[in-house]
The first five atom37 places (N, CA, C, CB, O) and aatype in JSON, in Angstrom:
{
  "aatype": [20, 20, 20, 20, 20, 20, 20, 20, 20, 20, 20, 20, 20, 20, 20, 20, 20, 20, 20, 20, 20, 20, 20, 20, 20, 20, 20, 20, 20, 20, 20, 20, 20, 20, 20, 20, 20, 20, 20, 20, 20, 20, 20, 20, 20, 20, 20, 20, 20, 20, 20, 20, 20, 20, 20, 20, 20, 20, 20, 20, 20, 20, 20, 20, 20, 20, 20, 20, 20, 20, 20, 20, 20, 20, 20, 20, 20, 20, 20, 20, 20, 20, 20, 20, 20, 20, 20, 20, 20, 20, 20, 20, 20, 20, 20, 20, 20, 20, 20, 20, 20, 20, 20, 20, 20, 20, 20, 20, 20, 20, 20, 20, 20, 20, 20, 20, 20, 20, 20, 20, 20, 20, 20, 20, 20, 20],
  "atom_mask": [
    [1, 1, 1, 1, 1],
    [1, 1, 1, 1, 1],
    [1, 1, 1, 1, 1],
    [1, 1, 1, 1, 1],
    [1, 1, 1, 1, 1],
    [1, 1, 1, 1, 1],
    [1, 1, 1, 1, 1],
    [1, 1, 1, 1, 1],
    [1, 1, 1, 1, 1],
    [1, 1, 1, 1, 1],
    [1, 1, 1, 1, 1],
    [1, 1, 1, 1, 1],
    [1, 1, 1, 1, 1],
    [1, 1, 1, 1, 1],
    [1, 1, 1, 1, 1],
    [1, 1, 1, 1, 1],
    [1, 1, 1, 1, 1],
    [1, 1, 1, 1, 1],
    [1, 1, 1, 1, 1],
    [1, 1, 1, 1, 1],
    [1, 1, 1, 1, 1],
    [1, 1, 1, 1, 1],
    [1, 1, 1, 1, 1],
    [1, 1, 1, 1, 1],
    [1, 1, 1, 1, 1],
    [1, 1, 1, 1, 1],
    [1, 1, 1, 1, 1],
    [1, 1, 1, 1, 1],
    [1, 1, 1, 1, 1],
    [1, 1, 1, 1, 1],
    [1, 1, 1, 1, 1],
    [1, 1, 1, 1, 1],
    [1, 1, 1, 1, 1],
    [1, 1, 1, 1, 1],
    [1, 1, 1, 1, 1],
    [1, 1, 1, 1, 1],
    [1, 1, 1, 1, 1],
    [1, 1, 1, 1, 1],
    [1, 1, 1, 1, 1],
    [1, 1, 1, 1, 1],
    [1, 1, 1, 1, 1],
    [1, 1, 1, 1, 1],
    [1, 1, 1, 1, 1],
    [1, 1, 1, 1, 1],
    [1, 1, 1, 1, 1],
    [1, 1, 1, 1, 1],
    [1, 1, 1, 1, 1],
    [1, 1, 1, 1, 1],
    [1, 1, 1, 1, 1],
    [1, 1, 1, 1, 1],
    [1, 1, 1, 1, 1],
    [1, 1, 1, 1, 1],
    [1, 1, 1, 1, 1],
    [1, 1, 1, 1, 1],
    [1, 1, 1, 1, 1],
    [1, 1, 1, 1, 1],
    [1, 1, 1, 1, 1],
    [1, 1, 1, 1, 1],
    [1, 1, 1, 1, 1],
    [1, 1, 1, 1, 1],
    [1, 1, 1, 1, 1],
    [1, 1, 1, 1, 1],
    [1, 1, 1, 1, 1],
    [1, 1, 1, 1, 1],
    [1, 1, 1, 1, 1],
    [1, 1, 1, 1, 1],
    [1, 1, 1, 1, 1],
    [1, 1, 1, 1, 1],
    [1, 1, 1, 1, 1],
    [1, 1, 1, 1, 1],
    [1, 1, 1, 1, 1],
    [1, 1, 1, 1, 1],
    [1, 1, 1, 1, 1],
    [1, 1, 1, 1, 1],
    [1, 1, 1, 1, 1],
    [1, 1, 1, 1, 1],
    [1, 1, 1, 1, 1],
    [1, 1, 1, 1, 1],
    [1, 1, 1, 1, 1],
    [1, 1, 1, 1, 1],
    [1, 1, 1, 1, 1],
    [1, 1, 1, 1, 1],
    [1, 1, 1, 1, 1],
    [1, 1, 1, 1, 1],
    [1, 1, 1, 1, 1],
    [1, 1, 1, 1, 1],
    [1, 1, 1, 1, 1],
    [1, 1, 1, 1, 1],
    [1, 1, 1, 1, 1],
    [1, 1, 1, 1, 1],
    [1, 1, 1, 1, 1],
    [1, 1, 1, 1, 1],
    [1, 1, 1, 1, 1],
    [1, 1, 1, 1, 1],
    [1, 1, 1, 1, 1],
    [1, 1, 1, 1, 1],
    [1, 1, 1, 1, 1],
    [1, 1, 1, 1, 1],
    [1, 1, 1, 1, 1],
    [1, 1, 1, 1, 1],
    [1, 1, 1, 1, 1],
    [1, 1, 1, 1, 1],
    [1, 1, 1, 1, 1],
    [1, 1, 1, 1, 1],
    [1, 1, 1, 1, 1],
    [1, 1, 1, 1, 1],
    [1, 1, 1, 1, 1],
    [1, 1, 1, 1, 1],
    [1, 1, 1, 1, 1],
    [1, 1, 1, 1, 1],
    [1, 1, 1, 1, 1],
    [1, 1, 1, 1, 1],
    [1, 1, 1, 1, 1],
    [1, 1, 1, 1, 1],
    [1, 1, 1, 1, 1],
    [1, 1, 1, 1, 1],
    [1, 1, 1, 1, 1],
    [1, 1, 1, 1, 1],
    [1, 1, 1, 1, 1],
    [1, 1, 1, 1, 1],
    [1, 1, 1, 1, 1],
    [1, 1, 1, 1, 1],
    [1, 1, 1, 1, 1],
    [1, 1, 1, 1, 1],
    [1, 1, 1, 1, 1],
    [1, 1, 1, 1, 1]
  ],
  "atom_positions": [
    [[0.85, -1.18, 0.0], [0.0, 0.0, 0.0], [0.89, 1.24, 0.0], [-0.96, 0.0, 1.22], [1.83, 1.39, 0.78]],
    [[0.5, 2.15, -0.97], [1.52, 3.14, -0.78], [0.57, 4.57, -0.13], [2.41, 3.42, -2.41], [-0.63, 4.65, -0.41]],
    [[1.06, 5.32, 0.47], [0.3, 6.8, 0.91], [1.04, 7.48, 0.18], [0.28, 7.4, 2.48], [2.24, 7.24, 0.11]],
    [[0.43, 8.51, -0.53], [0.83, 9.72, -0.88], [0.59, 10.98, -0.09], [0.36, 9.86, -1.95], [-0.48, 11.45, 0.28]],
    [[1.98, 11.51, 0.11], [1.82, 12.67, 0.98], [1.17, 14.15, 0.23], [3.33, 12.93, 1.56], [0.6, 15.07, 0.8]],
    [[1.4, 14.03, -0.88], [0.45, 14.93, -1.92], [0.44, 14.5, -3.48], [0.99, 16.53, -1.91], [1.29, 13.98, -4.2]],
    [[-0.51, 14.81, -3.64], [-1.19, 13.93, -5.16], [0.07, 13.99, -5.95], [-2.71, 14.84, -6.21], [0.99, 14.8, -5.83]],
    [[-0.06, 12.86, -6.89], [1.53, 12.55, -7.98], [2.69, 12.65, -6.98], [1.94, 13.98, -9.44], [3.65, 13.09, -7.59]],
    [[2.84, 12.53, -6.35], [4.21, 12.33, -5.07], [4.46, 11.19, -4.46], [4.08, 13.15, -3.79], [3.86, 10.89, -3.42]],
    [[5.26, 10.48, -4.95], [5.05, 9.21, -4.13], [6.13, 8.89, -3.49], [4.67, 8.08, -4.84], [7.21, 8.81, -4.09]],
    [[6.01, 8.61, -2.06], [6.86, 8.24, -0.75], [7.77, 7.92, -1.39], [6.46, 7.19, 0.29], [8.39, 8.92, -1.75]],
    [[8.35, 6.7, -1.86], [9.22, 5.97, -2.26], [10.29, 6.68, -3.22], [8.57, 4.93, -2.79], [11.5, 6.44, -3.28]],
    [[9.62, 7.56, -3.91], [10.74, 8.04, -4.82], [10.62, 9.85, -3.96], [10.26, 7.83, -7.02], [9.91, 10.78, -4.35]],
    [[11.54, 9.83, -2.81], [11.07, 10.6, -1.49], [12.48, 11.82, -2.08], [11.23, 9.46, 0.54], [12.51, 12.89, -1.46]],
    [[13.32, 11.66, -2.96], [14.47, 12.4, -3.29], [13.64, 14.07, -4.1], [15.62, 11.2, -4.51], [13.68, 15.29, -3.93]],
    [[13.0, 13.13, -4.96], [12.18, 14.4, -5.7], [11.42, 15.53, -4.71], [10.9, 13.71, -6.66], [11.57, 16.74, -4.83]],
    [[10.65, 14.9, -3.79], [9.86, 15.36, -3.15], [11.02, 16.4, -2.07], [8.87, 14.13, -2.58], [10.71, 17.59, -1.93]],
    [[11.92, 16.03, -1.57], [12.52, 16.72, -0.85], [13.89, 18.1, -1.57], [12.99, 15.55, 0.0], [14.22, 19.18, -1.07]],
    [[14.29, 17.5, -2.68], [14.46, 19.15, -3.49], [13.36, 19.81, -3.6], [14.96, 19.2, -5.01], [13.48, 21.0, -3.31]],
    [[11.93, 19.34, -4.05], [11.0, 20.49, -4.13], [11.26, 21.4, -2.94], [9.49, 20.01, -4.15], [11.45, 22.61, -2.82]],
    [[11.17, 20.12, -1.88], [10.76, 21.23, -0.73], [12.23, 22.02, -0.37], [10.03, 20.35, 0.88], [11.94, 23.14, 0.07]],
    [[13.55, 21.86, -0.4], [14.66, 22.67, -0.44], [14.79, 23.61, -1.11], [15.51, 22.18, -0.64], [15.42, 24.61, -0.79]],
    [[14.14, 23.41, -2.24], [14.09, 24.87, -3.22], [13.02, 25.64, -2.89], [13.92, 24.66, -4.85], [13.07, 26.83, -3.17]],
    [[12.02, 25.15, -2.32], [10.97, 26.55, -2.01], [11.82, 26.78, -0.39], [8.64, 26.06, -1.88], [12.09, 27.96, -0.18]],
    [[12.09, 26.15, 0.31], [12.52, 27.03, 1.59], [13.77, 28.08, 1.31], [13.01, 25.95, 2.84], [13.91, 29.12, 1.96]],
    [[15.05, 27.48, -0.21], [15.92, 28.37, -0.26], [15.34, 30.23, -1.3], [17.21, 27.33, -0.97], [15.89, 31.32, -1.46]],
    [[14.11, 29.67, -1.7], [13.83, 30.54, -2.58], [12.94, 31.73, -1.09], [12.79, 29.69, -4.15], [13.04, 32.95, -0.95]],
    [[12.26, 30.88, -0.36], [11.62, 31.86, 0.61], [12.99, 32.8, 1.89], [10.31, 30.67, 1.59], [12.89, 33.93, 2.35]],
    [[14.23, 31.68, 2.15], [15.05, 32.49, 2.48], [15.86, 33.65, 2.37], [15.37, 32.12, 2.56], [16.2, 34.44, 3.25]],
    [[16.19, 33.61, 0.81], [16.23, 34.56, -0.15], [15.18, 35.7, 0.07], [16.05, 33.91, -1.43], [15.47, 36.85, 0.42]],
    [[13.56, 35.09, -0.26], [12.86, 36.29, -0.17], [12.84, 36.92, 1.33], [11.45, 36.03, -0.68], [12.21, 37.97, 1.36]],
    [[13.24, 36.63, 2.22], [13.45, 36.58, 3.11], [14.37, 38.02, 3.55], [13.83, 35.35, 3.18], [14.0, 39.18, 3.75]],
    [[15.36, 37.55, 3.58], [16.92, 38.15, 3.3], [16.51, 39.5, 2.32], [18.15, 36.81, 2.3], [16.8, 40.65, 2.66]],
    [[15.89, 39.22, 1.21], [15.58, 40.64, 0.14], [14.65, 41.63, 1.1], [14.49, 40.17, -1.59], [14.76, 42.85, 1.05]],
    [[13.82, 41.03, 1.86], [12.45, 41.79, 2.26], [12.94, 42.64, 3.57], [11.02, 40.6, 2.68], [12.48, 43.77, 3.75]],
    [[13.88, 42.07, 4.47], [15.13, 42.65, 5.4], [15.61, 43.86, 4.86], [16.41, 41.68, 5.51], [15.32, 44.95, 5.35]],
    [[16.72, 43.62, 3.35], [17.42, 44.4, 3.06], [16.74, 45.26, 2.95], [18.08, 44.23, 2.29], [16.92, 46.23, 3.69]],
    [[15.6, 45.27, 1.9], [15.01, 46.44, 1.07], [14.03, 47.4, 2.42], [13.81, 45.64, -0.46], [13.77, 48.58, 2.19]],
    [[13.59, 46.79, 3.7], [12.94, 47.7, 4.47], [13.98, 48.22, 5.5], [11.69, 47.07, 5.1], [13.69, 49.18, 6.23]],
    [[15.28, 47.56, 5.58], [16.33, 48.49, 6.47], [16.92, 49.76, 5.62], [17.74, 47.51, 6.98], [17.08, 50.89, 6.08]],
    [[17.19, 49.34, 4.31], [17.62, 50.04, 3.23], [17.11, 51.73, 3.09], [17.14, 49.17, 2.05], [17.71, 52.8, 3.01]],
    [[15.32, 51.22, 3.14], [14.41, 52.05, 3.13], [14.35, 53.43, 4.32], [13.34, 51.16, 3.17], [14.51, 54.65, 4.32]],
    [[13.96, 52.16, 5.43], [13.64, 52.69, 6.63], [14.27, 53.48, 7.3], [13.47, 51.99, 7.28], [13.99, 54.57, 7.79]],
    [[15.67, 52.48, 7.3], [17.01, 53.25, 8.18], [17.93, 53.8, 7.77], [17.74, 52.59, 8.89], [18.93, 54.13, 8.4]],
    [[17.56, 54.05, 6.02], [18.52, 54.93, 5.44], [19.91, 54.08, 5.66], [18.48, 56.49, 6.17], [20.88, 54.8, 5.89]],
    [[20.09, 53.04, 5.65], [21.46, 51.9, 5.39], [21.97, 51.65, 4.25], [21.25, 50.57, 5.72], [21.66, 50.52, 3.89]],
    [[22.39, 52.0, 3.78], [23.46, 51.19, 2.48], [22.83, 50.02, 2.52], [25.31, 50.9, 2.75], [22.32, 49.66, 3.58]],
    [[22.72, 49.01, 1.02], [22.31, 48.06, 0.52], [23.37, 46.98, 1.25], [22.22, 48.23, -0.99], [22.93, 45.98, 1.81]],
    [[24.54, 47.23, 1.19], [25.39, 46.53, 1.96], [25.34, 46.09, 3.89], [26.48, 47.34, 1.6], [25.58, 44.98, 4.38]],
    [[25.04, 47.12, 4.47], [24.79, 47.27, 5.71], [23.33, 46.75, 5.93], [25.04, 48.66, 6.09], [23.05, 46.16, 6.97]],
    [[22.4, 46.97, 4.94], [20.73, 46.26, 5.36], [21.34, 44.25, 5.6], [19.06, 46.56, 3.26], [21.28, 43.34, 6.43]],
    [[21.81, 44.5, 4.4], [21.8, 43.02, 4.53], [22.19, 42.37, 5.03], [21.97, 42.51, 3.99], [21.79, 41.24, 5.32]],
    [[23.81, 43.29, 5.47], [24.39, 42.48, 6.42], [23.6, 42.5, 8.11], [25.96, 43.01, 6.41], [24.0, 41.76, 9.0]],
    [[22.81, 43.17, 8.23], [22.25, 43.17, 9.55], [21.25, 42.36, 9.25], [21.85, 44.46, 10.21], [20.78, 42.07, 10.35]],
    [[20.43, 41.64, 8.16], [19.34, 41.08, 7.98], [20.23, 39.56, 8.14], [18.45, 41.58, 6.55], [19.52, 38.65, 8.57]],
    [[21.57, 39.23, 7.87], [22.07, 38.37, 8.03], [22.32, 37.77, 9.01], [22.65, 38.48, 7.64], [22.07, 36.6, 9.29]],
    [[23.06, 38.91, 9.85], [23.62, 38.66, 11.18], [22.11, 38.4, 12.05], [24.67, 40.09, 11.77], [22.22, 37.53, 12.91]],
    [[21.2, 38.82, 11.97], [20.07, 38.82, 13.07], [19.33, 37.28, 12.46], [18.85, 40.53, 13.01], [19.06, 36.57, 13.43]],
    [[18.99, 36.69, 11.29], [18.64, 35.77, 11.05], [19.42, 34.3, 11.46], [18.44, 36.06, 9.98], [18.93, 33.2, 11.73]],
    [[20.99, 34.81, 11.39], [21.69, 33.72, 12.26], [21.87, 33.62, 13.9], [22.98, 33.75, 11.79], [22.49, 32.73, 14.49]],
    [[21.25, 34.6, 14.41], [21.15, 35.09, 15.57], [22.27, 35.17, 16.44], [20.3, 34.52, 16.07], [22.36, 34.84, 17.63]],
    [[23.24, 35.76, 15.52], [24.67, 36.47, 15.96], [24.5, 37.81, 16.76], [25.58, 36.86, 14.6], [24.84, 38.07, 17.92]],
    [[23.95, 38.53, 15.9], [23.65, 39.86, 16.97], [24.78, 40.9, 17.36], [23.22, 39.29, 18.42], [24.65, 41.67, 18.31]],
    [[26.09, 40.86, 16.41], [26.72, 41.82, 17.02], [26.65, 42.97, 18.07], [26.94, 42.16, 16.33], [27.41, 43.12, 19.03]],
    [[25.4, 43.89, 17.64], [25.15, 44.65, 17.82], [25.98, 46.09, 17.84], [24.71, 44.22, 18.49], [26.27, 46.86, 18.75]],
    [[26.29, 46.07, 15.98], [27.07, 47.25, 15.96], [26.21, 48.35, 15.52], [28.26, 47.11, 15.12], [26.4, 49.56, 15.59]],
    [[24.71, 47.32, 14.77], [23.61, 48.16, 13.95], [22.89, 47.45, 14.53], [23.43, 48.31, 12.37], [23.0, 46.27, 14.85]],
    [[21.66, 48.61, 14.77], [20.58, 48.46, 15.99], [19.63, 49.47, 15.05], [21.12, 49.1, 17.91], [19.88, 50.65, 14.79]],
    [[18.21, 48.51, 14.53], [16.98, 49.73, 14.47], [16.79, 50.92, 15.52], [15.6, 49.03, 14.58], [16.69, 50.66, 16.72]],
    [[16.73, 52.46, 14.94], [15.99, 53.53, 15.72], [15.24, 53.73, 15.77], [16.04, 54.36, 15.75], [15.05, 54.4, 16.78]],
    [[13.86, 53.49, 14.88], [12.99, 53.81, 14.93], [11.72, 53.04, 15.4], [13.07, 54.21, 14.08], [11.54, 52.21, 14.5]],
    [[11.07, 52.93, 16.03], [9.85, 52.16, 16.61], [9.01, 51.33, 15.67], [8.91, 53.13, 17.24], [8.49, 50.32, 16.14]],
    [[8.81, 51.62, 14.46], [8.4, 50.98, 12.83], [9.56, 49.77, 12.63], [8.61, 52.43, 11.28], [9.27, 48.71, 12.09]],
    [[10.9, 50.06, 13.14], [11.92, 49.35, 12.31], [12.22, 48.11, 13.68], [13.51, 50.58, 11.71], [12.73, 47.01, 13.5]],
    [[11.77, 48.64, 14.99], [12.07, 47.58, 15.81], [10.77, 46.65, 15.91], [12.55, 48.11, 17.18], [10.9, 45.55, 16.45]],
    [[9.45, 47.07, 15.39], [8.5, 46.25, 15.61], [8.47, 45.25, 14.22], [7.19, 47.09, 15.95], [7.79, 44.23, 14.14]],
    [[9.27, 45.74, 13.25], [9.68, 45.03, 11.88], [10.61, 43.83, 12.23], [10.5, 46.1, 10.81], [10.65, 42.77, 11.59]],
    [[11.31, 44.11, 13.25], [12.55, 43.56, 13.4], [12.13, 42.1, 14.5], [13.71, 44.86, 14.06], [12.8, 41.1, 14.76]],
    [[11.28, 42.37, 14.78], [10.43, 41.5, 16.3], [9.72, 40.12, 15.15], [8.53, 42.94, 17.46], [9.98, 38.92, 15.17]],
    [[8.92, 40.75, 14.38], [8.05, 39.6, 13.67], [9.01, 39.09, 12.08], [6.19, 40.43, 13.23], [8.53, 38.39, 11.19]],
    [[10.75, 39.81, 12.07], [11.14, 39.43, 11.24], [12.08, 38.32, 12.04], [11.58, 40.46, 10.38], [12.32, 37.24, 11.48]],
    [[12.43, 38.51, 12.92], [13.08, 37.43, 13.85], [12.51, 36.27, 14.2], [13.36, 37.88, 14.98], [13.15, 35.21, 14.14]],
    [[10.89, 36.34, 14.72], [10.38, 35.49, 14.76], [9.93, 34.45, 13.49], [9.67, 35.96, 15.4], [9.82, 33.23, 13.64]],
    [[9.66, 35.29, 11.95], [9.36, 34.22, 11.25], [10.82, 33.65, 10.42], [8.11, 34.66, 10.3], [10.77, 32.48, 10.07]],
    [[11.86, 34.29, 10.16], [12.98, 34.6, 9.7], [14.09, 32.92, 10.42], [13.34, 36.45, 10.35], [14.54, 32.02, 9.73]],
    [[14.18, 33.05, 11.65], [14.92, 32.36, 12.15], [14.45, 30.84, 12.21], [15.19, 32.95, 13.24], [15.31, 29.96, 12.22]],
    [[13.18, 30.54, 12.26], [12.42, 29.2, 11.96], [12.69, 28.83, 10.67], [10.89, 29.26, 12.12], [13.2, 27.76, 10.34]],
    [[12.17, 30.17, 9.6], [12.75, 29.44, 8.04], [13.93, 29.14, 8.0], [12.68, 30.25, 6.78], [14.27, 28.08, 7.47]],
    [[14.68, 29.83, 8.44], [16.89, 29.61, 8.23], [16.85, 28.56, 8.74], [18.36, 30.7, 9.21], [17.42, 27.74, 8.01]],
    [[16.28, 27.92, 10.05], [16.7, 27.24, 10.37], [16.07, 25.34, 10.22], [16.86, 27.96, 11.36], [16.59, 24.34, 10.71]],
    [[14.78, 25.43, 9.36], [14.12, 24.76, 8.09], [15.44, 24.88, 7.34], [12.65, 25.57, 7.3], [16.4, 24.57, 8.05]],
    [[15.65, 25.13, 6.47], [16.52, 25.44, 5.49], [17.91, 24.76, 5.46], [16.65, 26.77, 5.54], [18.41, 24.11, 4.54]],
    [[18.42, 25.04, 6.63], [19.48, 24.63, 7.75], [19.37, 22.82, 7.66], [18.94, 25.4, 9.58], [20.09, 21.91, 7.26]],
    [[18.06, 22.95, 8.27], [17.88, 21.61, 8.53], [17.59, 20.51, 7.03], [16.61, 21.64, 9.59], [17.71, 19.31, 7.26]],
    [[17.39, 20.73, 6.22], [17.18, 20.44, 4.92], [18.47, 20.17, 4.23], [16.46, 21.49, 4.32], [18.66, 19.08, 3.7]],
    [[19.15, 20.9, 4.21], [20.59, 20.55, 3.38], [21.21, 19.47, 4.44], [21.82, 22.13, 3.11], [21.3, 18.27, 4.18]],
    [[21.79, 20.31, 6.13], [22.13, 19.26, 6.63], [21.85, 17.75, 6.52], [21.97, 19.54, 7.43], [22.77, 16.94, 6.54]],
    [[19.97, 17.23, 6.35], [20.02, 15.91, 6.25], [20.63, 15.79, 4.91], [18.71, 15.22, 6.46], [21.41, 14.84, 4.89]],
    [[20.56, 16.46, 3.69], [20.5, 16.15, 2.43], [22.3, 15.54, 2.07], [19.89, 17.64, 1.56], [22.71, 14.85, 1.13]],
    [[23.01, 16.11, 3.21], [24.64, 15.59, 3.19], [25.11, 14.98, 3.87], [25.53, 16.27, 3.26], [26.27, 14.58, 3.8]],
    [[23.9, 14.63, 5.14], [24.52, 13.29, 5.8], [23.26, 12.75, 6.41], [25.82, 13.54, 7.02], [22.61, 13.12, 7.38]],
    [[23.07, 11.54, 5.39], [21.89, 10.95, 5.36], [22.32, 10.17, 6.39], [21.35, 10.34, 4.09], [23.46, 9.76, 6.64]],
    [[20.77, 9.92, 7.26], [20.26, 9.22, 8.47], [20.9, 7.59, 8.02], [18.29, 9.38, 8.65], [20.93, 6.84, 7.05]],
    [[21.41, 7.64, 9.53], [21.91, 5.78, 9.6], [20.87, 5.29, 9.95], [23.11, 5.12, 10.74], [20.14, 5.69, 10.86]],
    [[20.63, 4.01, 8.94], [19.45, 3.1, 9.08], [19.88, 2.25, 10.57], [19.27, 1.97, 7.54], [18.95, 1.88, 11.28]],
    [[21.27, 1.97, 10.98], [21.48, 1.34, 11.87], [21.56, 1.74, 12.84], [22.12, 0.84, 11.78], [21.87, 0.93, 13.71]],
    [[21.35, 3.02, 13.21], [20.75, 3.9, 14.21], [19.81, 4.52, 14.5], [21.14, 4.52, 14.35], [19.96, 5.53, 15.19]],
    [[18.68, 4.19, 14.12], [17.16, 4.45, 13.94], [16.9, 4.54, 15.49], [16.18, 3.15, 13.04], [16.66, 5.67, 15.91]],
    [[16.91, 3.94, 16.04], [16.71, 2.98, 17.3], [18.18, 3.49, 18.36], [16.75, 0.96, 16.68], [19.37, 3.23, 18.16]],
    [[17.47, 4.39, 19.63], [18.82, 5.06, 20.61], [19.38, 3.71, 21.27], [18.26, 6.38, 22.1], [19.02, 2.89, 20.43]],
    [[19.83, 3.22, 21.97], [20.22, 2.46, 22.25], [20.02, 2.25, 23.96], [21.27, 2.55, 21.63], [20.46, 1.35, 24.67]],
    [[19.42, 3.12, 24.21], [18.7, 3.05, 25.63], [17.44, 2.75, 25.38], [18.7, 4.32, 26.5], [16.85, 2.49, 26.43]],
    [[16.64, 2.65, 24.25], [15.36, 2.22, 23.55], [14.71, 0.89, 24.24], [15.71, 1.9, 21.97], [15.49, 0.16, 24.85]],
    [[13.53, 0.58, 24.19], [13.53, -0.84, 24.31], [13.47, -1.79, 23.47], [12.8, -1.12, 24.89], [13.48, -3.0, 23.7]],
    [[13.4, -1.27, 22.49], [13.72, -2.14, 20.96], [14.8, -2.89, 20.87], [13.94, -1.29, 19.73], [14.88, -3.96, 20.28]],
    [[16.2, -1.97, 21.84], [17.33, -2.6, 21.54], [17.61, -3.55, 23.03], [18.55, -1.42, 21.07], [18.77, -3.95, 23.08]],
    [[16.83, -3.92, 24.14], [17.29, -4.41, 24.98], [16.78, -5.48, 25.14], [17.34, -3.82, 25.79], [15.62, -5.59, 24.76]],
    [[17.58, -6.94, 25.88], [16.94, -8.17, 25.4], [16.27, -8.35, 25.69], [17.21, -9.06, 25.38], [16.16, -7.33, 26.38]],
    [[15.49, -8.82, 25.87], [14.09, -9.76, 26.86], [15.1, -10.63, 27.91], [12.83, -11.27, 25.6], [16.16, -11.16, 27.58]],
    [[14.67, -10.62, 28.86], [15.25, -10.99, 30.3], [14.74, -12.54, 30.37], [14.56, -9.9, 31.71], [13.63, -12.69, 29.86]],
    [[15.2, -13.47, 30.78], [14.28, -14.54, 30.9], [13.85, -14.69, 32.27], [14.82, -15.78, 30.42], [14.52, -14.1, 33.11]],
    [[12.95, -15.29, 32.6], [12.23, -15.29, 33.71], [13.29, -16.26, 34.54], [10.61, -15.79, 33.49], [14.15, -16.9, 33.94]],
    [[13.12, -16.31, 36.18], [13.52, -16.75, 36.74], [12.79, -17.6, 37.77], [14.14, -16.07, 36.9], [12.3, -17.11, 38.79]],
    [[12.71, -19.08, 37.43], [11.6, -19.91, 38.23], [12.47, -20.09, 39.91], [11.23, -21.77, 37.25], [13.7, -19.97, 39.96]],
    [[11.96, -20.26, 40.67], [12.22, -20.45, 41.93], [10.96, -21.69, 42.58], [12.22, -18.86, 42.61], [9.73, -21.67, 42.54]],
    [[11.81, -22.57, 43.09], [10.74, -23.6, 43.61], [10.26, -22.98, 44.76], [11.29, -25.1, 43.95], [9.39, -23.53, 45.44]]
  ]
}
């Protein structure tokens, strides 16, 4: 029996299905990263260079803090860009990482599990 996780997609051939989804999270990081630059750019009067690099540094949640929003518009921008910003990077993150070091089948199972511990045999006592 096979499930499909969405119509014409099928589990088994699971490689396709997971570039789709790497390319829309790298394409939304990107938009991401652009939507940063272009409203620090705007807002805070920053060089194209300086938006981005602060849209960078705050999405990796480095934080120097050499550039800091002034204005009350640019810190309440900065609140709901952190919050949705750092979940996608770190989707994204998580996507390539498996994609270069694929999961050991022989470690599925922690080893404190009970899958992996023997069955005990009983102990009769007269």
């Amino acid at each position: 029996m096979v499930v499909q996780l969405q119509p014409g997609i099928d589990p088994s051939n699971n490689m396709r299905y997971r570039d789709t989804a790497k390319r829309k999270l790298a394409i939304m990081v990107l938009a991401m990263l652009m939507t940063g630059t272009t409203f620090y750019s705007l807002v805070e009067n920053w060089s194209v260079l300086d938006a981005l690099y602060f849209s960078v540094v705050t999405l990796t949640t480095v934080g120097f803090g050499d550039l800091t929003p002034t204005r009350p518009i640019s810190k309440a921008f900065t609140i709901i860009y952190i919050l949705t910003g750092v979940g996608l990077l770190t989707a994204f993150i998580r996507a390539l990482v498996r994609q270069a070091i694929p999961p050991d089948k022989s470690s599925a199972e922690p080893k404190g599990s009970v899958a992996h511990k023997r069955p005990r045999r009983a102990i009769h006592r007269r």
